[in-house]
C-alpha positions as CSV (number, residue, x, y, z in Angstrom):
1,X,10.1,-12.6,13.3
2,X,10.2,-14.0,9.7
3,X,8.6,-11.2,7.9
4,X,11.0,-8.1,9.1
5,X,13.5,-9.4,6.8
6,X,10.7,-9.6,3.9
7,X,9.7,-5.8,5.4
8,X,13.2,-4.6,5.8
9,X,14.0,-5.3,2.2
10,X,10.6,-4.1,0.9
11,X,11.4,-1.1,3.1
12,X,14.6,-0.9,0.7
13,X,13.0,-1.4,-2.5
14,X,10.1,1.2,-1.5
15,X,12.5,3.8,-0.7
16,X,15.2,3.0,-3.6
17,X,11.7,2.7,-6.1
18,X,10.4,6.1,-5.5
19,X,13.7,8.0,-5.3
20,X,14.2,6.8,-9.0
21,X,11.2,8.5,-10.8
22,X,8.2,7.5,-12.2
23,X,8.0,9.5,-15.5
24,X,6.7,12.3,-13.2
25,X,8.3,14.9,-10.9
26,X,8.5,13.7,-7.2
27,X,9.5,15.4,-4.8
28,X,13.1,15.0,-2.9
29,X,11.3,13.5,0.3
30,X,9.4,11.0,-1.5
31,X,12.2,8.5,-0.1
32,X,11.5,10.0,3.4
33,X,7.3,9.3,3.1
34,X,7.9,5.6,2.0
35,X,10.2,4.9,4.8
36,X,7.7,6.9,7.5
37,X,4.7,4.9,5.8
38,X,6.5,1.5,7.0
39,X,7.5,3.1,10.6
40,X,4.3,4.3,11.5
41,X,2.7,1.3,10.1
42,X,5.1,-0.6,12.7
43,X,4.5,1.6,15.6
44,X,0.9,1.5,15.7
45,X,1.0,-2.2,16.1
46,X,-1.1,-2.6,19.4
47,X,-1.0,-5.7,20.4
48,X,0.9,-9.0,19.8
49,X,0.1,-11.3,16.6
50,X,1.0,-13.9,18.5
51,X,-2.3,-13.8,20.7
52,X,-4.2,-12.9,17.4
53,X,-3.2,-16.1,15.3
54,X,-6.7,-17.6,15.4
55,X,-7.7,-14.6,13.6
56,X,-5.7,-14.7,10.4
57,X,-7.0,-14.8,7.2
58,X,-5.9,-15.1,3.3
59,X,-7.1,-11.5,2.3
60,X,-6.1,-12.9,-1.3
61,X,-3.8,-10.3,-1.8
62,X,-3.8,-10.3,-6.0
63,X,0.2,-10.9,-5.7
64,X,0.2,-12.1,-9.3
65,X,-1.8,-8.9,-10.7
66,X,0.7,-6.8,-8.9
67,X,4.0,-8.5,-9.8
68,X,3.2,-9.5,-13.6
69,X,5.4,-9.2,-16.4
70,X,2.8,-8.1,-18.5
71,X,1.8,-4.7,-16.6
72,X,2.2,-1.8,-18.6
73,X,3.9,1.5,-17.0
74,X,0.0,3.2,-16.5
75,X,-1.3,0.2,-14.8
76,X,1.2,-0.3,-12.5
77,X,0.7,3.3,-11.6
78,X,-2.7,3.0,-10.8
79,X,-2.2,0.0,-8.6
80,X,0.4,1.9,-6.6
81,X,-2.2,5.1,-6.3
82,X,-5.2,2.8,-5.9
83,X,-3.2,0.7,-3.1
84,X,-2.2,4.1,-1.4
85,X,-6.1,5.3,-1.7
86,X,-7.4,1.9,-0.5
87,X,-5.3,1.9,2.4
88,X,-5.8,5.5,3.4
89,X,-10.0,4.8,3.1
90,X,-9.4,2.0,5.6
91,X,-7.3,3.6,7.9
92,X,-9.2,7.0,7.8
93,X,-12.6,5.2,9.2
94,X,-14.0,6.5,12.7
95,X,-13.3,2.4,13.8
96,X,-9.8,2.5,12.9
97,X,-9.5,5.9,15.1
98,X,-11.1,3.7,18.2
99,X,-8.6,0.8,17.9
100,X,-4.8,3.2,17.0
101,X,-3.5,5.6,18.8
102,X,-4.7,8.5,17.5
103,X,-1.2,10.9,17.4
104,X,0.4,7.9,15.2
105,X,-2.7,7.5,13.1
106,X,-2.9,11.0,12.2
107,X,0.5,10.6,11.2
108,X,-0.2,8.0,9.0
109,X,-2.9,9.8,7.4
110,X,-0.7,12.7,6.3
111,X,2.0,10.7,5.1
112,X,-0.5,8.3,3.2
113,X,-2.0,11.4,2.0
114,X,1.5,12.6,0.8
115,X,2.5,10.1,-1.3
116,X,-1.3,9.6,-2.6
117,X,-1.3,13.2,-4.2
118,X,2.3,12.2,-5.8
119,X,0.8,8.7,-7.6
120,X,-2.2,11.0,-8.6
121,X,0.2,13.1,-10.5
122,X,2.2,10.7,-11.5
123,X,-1.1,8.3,-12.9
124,X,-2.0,11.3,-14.9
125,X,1.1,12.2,-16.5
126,X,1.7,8.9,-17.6
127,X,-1.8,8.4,-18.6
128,X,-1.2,11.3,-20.5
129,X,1.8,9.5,-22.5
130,X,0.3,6.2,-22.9
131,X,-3.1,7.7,-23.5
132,X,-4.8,3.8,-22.1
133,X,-7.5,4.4,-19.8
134,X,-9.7,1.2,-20.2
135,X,-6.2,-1.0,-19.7
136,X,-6.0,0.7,-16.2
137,X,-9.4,-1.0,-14.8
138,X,-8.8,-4.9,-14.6
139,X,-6.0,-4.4,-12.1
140,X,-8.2,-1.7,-9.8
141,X,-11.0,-3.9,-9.9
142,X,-9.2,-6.9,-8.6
143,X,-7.8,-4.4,-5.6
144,X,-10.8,-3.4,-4.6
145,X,-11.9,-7.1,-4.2
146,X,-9.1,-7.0,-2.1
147,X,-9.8,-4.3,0.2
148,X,-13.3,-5.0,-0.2
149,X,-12.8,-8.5,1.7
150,X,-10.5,-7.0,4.2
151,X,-13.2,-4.5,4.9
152,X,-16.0,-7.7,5.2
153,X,-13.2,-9.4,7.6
154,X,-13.3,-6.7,9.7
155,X,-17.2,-6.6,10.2
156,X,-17.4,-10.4,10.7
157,X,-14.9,-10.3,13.8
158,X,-16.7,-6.7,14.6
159,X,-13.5,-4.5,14.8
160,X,-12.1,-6.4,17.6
161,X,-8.1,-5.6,18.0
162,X,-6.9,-8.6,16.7
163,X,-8.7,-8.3,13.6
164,X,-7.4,-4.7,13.2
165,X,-4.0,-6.1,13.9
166,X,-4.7,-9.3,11.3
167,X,-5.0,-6.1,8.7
168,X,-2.2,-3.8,9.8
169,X,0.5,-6.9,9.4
170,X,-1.5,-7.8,5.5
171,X,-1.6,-4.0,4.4
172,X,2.1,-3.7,5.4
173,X,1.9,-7.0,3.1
174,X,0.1,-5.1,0.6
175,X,2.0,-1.8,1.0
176,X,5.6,-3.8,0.8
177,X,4.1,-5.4,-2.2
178,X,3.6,-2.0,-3.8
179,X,7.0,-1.3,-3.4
180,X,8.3,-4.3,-5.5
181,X,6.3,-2.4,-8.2
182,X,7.6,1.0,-7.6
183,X,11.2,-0.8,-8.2
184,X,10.0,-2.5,-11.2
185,X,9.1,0.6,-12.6
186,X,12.5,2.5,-11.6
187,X,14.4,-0.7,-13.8
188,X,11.9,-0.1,-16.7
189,X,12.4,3.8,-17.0
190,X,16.5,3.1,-16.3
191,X,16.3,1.1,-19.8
């Protein structure tokens, strides 16, 4: 019960980040994708955490990598797309259709989809002002040690449905975590 405030006011942030342009044109229901992305991501909870506590894990989420100061505009882009890709790969495995319900899983697909083509956009036209591509490859290499050990968690407790559940509650971690960036990047473009 202590982390729907933390999601209901990443929820905010997400929605209020993306609605205020990245350097890039997105489109009017970009606010509408973010908010589905944390719904679905809700509804296709299957099972209590309570009876899955044994199973949590520090996934190491790289928190400080994704909330530094010290970010410029094209890396923070290409943590938001990576994030989006990373968590799409995971949740587009033939395991992860076996433990969701598949309507709300295909769901989530789309709408992960979605928002990945926008950041793909986005990551290029802003590569295309800053022109850095090298700068853009410390903070994906530390996300996909992330995701990487999320993916090694899943094999050690062999896909059971608490470990799936462990991950759904840290990528909606991960994914509210991305949308502290997106606001970030709103405040620097409003300056």
């Amino acid at each position: 019960m202590a982390l729907l405030p933390f999601l209901l006011t990443a929820l905010v942030l997400c929605c209020y980040g993306l609605a205020g342009s990245l350097g890039c044109d997105l489109p009017q229901n970009s606010v509408l994708l973010c908010k589905k992305t944390f719904v679905l991501l809700g509804q296709i909870r299957k099972m209590p955490r309570s009876l899955c506590l044994k199973d949590r894990s520090n996934f190491l989420l790289p928190q400080k990598m994704m909330t530094s100061s010290k970010l410029q505009k094209a890396q923070m882009v290409s943590v938001l797309q990576g994030t989006l890709q990373q968590i799409l790969t995971l949740f587009n495995t033939q395991l992860s259709s076996a433990a969701w319900n598949a309507t709300i899983l295909h769901k989530l697909h789309t709408v992960l989809h979605q928002q990945l083509e926008v950041m793909k956009t986005c990551l290029v036209q802003v590569l295309r002002e800053e022109g850095c591509v090298l700068a853009i490859q410390n903070p994906i290499l530390a996300l996909r040690r992330y995701f990487l050990g999320i993916r090694l968690y899943l094999e050690d407790k062999k896909y059971s449905d608490c470990a799936w559940e462990i991950v759904r509650v840290e990528i909606m971690r991960a994914f509210s975590l991305s949308a502290k960036l997106q606001e970030k990047i709103r405040r620097i473009q409003n300056c």
